[in-house]
N, C-alpha and C positions, 0 to 999 in steps of 0.2 A: 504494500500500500504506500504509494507515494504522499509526501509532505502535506500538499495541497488537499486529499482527502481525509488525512487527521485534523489538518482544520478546522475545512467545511464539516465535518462530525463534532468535531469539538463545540463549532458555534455550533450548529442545533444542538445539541445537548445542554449549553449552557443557555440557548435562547427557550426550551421549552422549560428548564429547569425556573426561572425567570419569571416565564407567562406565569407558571403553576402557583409561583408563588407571591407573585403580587396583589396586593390588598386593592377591593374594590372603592372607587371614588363616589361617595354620594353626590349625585347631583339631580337638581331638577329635575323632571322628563312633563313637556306642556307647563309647564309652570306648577308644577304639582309635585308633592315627596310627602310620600304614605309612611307613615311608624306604626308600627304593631308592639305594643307591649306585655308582655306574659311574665308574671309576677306569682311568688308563692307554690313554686313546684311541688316541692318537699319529696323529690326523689329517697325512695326505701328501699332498701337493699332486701330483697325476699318477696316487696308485694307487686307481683309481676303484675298480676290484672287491672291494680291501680296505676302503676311506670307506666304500661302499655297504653292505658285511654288517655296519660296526660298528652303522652307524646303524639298520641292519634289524634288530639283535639290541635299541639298544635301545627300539626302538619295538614289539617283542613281549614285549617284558619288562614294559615299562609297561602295556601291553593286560592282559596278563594280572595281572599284580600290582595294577595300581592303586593307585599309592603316593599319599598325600599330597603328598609331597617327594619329589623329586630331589638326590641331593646329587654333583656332578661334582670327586672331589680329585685333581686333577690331570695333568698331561702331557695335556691338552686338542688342541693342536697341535705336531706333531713337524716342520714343514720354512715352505718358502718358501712365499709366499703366502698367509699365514695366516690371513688376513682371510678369504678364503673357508669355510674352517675352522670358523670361529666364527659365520661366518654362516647352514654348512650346521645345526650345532647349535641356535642362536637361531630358525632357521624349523624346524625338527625340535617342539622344546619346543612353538613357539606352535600347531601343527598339534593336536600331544594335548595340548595344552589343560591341563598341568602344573607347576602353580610349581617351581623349581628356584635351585640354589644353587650357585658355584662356588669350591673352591678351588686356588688356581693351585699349579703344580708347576714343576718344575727347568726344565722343556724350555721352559714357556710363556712363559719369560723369555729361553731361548734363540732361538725365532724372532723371523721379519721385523716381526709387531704387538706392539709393547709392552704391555705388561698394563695401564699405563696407557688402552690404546688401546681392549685387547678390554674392561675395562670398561663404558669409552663403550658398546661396542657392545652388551654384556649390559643395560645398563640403558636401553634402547631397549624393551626387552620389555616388557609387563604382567608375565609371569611370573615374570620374574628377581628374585629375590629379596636377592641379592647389590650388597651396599654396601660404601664404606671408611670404616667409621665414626670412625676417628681417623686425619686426615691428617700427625699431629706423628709417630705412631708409624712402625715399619719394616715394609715389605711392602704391597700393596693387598690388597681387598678381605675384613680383617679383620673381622670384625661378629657380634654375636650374635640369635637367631632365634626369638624368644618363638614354643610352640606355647599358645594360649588353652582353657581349660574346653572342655567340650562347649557352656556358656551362653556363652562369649565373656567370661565377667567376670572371670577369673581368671587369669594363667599357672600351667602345671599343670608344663611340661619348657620347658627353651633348647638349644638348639645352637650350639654355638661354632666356627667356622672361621676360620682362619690362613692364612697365607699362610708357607710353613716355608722360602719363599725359593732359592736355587739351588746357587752353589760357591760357596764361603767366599773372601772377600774381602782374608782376609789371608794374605801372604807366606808368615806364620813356621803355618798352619794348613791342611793340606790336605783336597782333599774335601769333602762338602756342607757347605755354610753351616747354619744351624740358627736358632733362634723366639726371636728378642731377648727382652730383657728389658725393655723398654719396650712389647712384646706382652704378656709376662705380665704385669706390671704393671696393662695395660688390664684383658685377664679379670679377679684378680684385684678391681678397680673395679667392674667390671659385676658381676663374682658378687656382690658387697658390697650392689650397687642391688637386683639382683632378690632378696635374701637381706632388707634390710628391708623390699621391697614385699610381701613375704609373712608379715611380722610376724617377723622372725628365723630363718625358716626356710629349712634350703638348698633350692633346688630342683633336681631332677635333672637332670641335661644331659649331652648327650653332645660331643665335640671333633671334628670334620673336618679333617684336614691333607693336605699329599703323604710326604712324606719321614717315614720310621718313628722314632721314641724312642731311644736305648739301651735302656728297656728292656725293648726288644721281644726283644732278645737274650736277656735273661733268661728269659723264659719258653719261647721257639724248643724246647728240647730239654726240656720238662718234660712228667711223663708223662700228666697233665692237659689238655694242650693237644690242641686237635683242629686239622686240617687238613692241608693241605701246606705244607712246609717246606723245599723244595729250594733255597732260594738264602740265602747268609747275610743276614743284616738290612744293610741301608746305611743305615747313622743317619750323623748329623755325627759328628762327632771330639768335639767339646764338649757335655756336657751344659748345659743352660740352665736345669736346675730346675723344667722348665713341669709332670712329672709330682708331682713336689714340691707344690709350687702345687694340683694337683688335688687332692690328698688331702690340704692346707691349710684348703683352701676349702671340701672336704668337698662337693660340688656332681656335678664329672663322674664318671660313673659309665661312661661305657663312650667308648673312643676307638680311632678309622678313620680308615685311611690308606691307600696306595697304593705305587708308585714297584718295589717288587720285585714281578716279572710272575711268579716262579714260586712266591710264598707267598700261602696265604690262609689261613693259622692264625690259630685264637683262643684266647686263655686268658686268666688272673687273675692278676695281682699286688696286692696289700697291697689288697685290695678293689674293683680298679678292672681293667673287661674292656678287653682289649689287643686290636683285631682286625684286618686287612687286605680289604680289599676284594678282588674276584676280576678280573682285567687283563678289559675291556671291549672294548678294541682289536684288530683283525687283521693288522694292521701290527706286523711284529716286529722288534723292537731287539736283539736275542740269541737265542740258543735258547731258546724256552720250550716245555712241556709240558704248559699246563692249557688247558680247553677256556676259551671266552671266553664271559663270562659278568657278575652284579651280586648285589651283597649283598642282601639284604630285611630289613628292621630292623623289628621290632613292640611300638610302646610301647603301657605301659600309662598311663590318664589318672592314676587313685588310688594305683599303685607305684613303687616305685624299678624296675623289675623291664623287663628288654627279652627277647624271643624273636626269632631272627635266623637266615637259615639263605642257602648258596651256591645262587642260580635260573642255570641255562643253560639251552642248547635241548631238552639230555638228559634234563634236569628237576631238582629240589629236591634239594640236600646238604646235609651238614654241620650239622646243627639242633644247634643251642647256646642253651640259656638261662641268663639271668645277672639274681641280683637281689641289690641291696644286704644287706648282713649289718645 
């Protein structure tokens, strides 16, 4: 074999090596970018009949929706052997062919693979979208998620995801831990970058976490708010100002969570949409009541403005739109 054809083999080898593994670019398509969010897995190691219908709910959900993004916040895996877990999700994704995004929850720190670990294993994927952009800071897989123009030249929205961490680590404070201040800090910074890459302008973004605000409590009983509301809010005990911060920065406009399995209310405070994803999982951790199900997010490329609504197998709830004032 002559010179010239270890080459030409070498570059294809190294150019499909490349293709395979280059991460997908969000962008516009019609001025439109669907987010699908699936929230409260609780992957068990043993109950196959419940693994099996989560993952079958959400491989029709994405059939049918066709989201751009996946956004996974949290309780990913609830028991032993977790590794399997994440691996049944990581082969689920690459199958539909879906870039996706993860942020971790209470539990995923409570089982057998560290978050450290399932990382490793999410960024194995083409699809995975999910990094820990600042190692100094608290929690993994913090990062933020430019979606580009419809041309690609532009960031039009960012999405932000935290990691809202587990049970509070200190003696004198009970209950869930809550989103440092060297987290908000980061946003903060990033908002600042992507705020002069667009000549001073904020851009819209929406926040991904597990664990709900305080002041998701505030809006729970207002008569504006739509959804369900069966279970009280479990935020930490401490505010950390991160809502503060959003309506600082002037930036996020709509922020999803997870963690209580029997809310999926949405409403507005001080201009910024407060909303819950719908429990994803069939594995129950307490009593719950709602069918299982994911959010549909629909931005717009030229507004502040998202339309959003609860999909299950029953079909389409809860339709809520929200655009900046």
């Amino acid at each position: 074999m002559n010179k010239m054809k270890i080459l030409l083999i070498a570059l294809t080898v190294f150019l499909s090596l490349n293709a395979f593994s280059a991460k997908p670019v969000l962008k516009f398509k019609n001025h439109k970018f669907r987010i699908i969010q699936f929230t409260d897995l609780h992957w068990v190691a043993g109950a196959k009949q419940y693994d099996d219908s989560t993952f079958a709910l959400i491989r029709k959900s994405i059939e049918v929706e066709k989201p751009d993004l996946a956004v996974f916040t949290g309780d990913i895996v609830f028991s032993a052997n977790a590794v399997e877990g994440w691996r049944e999700l990581i082969s689920l994704m690459n199958t539909l062919k879906t870039p996706f995004a993860v942020a971790f929850g209470n539990h995923d720190a409570e089982a057998d693979c560290p978050k450290s670990e399932a990382l490793s294993l999410l960024q194995k994927s083409s699809y995975n979208l999910t990094v820990n952009a600042d190692k100094s800071i608290a929690g993994l897989g913090n990062c933020a998620l430019p979606i580009l123009s419809e041309t690609g030249r532009e960031n039009r929205w960012i999405i932000y995801l935290f990691d809202s961490q587990a049970s509070s680590q200190l003696k004198t404070v009970r209950g869930y831990d809550w989103i440092k201040y060297n987290q908000i800090n980061w946003y903060r910074q990033q908002s600042k970058i992507y705020t002069r890459k667009d000549n001073g302008k904020a851009l819209p973004s929406l926040a991904f976490f597990h664990i709900p605000l305080q002041e998701y409590g505030i809006i729970r009983n207002e008569k504006e708010t739509l959804g369900n509301r069966s279970e009280e809010v479990c935020s930490p005990a401490l505010n950390t100002g991160l809502f503060a911060s959003f309506i600082e920065m002037n930036d996020v406009i709509g922020v999803f969570c997870g963690h209580d399995h029997n809310n999926d209310f949405i409403g507005s405070l001080d201009n910024i949409c407060l909303a819950y994803g719908r429990k994803t999982g069939y594995v129950s951790a307490y009593k719950e009541i709602l069918e299982r199900g994911s959010r549909v997010i629909d931005l717009y490329e030229d507004e502040a403005k998202f339309d959003t609504y609860i999909w299950a197998l029953s079909g389409q709830c809860l339709n809520y739109s929200f655009k900046r004032n």
